[in-house]
N, C-alpha and C positions, 0 to 999 in steps of 0.2 A: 293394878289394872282393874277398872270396874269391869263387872259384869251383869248383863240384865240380862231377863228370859225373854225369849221372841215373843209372847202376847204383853209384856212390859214395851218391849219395843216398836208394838204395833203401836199400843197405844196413843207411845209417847210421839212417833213419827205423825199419827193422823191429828194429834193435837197440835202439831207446829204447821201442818200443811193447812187445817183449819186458822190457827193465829195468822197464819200467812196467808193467808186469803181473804182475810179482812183489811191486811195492809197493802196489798197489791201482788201482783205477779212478780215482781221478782224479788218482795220480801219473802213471798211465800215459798220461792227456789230457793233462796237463802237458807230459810229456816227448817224443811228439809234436808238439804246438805248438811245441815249444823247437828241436828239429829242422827245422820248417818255417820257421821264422823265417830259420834260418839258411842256406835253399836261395834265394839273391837271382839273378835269374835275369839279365843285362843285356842291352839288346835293341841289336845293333850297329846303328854308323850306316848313313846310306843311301849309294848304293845298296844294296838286295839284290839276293840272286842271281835271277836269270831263266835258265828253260831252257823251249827250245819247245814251244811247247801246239798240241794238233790244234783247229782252228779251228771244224770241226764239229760235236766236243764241246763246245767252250764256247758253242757257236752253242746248243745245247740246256742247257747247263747256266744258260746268260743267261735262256734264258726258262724255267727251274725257279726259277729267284732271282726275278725277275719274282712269281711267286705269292708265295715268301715274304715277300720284303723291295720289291718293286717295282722300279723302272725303275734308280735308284740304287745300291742297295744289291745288287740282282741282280745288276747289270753287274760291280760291285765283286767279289763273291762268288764270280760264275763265274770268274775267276783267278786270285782268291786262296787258293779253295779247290783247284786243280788244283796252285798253286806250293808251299803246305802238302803234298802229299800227296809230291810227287815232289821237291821238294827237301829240306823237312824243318824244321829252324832255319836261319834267324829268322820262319819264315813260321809257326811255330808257337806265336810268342808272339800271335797275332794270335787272338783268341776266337770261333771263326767255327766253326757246326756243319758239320757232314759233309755230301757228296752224301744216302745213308741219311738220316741225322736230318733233314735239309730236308724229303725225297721222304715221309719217313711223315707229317712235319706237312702238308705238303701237301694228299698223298690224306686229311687224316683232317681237311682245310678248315680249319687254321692257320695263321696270320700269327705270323712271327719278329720277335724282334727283331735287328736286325744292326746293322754301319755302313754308313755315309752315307745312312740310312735317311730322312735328311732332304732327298734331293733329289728324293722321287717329286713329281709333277706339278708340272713348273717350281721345284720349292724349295718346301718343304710346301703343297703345291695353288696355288703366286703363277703359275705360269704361265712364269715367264721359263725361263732356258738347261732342256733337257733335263734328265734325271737319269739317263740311261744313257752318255752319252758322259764327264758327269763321273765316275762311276764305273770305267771305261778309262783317263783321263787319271790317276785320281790313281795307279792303277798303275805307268802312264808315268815318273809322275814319282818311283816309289818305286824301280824297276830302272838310268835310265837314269842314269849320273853328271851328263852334260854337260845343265846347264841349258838352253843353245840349245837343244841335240838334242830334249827332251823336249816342249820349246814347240814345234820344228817337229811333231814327231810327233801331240802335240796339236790342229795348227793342220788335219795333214792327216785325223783320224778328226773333224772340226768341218765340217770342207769336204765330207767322204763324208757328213755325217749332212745336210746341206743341198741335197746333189745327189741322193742315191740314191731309187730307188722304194723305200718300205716295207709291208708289209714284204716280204723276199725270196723269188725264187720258188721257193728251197731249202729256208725256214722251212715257207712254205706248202704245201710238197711234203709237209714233217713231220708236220705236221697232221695232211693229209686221211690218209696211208698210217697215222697211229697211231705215230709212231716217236717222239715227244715223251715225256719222263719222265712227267707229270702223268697220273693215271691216267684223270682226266675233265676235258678241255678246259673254260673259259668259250666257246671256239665251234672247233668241230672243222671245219668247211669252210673254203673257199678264200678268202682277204679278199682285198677290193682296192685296189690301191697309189695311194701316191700323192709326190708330192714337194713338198716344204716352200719349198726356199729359202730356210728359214731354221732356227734352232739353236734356236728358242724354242718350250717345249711346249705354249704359245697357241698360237700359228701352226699347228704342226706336226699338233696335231687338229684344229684347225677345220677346214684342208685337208685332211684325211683325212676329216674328217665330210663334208665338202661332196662331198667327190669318189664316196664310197659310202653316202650317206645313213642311216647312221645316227650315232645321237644319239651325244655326248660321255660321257652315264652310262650306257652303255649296255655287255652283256657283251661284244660285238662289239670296240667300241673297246678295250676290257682289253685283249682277245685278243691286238688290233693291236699295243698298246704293248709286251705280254710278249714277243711276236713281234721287234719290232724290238730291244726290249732286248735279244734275243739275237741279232742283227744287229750289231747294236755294239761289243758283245763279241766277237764272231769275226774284226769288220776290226780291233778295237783289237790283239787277241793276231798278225793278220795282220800287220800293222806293225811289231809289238817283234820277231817272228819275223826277219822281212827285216832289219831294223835290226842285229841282234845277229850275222846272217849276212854281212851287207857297209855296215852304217852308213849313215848317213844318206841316201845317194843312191840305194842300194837301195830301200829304206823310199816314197822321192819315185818311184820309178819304180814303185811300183805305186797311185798316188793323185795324180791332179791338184789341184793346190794353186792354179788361176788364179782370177782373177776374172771378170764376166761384162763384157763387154762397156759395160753402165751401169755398173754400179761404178767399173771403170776409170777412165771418163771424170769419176764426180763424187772420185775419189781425186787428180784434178790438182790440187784445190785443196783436201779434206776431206780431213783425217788426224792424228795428233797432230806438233803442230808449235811455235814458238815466232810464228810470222806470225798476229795474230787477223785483220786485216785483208783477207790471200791465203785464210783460210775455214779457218784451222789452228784451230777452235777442235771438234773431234770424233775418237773414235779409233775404232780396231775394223777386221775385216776380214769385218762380215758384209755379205750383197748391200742394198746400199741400196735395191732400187726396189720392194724386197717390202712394207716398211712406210713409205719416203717418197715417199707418192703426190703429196704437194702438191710434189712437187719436178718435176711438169707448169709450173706457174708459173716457176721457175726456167730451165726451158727456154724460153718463152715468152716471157722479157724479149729474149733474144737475136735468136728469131724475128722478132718485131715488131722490132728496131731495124736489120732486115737487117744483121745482123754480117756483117763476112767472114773469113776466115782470119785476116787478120790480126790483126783487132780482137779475134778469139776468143784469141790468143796473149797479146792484152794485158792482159784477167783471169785469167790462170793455165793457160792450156792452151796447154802447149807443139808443136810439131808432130808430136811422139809420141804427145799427145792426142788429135789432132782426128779421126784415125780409130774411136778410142775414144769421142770424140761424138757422131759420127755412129750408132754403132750405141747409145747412150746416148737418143738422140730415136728410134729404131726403134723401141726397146723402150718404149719411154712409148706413142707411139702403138702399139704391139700392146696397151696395159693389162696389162703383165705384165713377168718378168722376161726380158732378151734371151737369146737359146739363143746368142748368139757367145760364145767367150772372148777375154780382155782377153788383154794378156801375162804372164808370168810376175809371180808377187807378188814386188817389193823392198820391203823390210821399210823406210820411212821415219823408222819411228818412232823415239824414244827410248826406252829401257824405265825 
């Protein structure tokens, strides 16, 4: 495959467009075309380069994308469009309008087309994983070489978006002061937070709805989402930042990656495993008690058959469990998920 440099190819273009315009107009189309043909551009492999992003700006560049492209395609954008700018190639083979071109279709109440434009609301409006953190991730996974690394780094902006209040009281600061790019808000005042416990953008409005009473179609909740899309993006660039300054452990020492105290405990025996038997038949590391309420019953067979420790150790919970049980029935009986944490995530799984 040849390759030429772009002022080689300027050249070489404005000398066929002049030869051709001395033979007429549509040799000189020709010979143009014939030129372009021959400019093949190859997009190297991954990784690309990454160099550090101020988090503040992508905190407001996530909720400019947000209006264009939404929660997905925003998140995506606010770093793609900063690595485009400052590094240059290969981020330039990426077809992604400008900070300018976004902000005028914006204020002029335009929706873009971009990528991953198919993750807003749960994966075109289904509800499930968010569409702001996937937008971060796939970044992740386009800078980092080492696949582990990118998966932790992932696991740790999944874990922020299930703990944190959204949205933040720095976005919200954005707001109300006017420092936000869009020239007119969907709601310019102070919204208010709430936490999900979970990664799924069902979940994560309903409790937002419940918790400030208003509706799901409502401009408020946009606001909320555009808000926290640009939350997402400041801890995702916050992460590659540390990563690339001291690697992995860096990265982990600014995000808790534990589980909650339930989880823990139904992780004794639920996980991806080869045992159907021991309860190996489920994977994942999101909090189980958010959506498995009936796992009341579960607790209850044990209750009722007054287990004891020991007995507890002979379906799957070892004695490194059983304090993880313990705070595993707290949290059922609070009807909610438990505020302790579990210990440190080991990863059991197979990949």
């Amino acid at each position: 495959m040849v390759m030429v440099t772009r002022r080689e190819f300027v050249k070489r273009l404005a000398g066929a467009a002049l030869f051709g315009a001395l033979l007429g107009p549509k040799a000189a189309e020709g010979a143009v075309q014939e030129e372009v043909a021959k400019k093949v551009v190859k997009a190297p492999p991954l990784p690309w380069p990454y160099v550090e992003l101020d988090p503040e700006e992508t905190r407001k560049l996530g909720h400019l994308g947000y209006y264009a492209f939404e929660c997905s395609g925003g998140a995506f954008w606010a770093i793609a469009v900063q690595l485009r700018e400052k590094v240059g190639y290969p981020w330039t083979l990426i077809p992604i309008p400008s900070k300018e071109e976004v902000l005028d279709a914006v204020n002029k109440g335009h929706h873009l087309t971009g990528f991953f434009q198919y993750g807003f609301g749960g994966v075109v409006g289904w509800g499930t994983i968010c569409g702001a953190p996937q937008g971060g991730i796939m970044i992740m996974s386009m800078v980092v070489k080492n696949k582990k690394d990118w998966e932790e780094l992932g696991r740790l902006l999944l874990r922020f978006y299930e703990t944190t209040p959204f949205p933040s009281k720095k976005i919200n600061e954005y707001a109300v002061k006017g420092e936000l790019y869009p020239k007119k808000l969907k709601y310019s005042g102070w919204l208010p937070q709430s936490v999900s416990h979970s990664v799924l953008c069902h979940v994560s409005v309903s409790k937002w709805c419940m918790a400030s009473g208003f509706a799901s179609g409502s401009k408020e909740r946009s606001e909320r989402c555009g808000r926290l899309t640009g939350d997402v993006a400041a801890e995702a660039v916050t992460l590659l930042n540390a990563y690339f300054k001291g690697g992995l452990e860096k990265a982990k020492s600014l995000a808790k990656l534990k589980f909650s105290a339930t989880t823990a405990a139904c992780r004794e025996c639920h996980y991806k495993g080869k045992d159907f038997e021991m309860g190996q038949f489920t994977r994942g590391f999101m909090q189980c008690e958010t959506c498995h309420k009936d796992l009341r019953a579960h607790a209850h067979e044990f209750l009722t058959k007054g287990a004891s420790g020991a007995e507890l150790m002979t379906v799957g919970l070892g004695a490194g469990g059983l304090g993880a049980f313990a705070g595993f029935l707290a949290g059922l009986a609070s009807n909610g998920p438990s505020e302790g944490e579990g210990s440190e995530e080991e990863e059991k799984e197979e990949r």
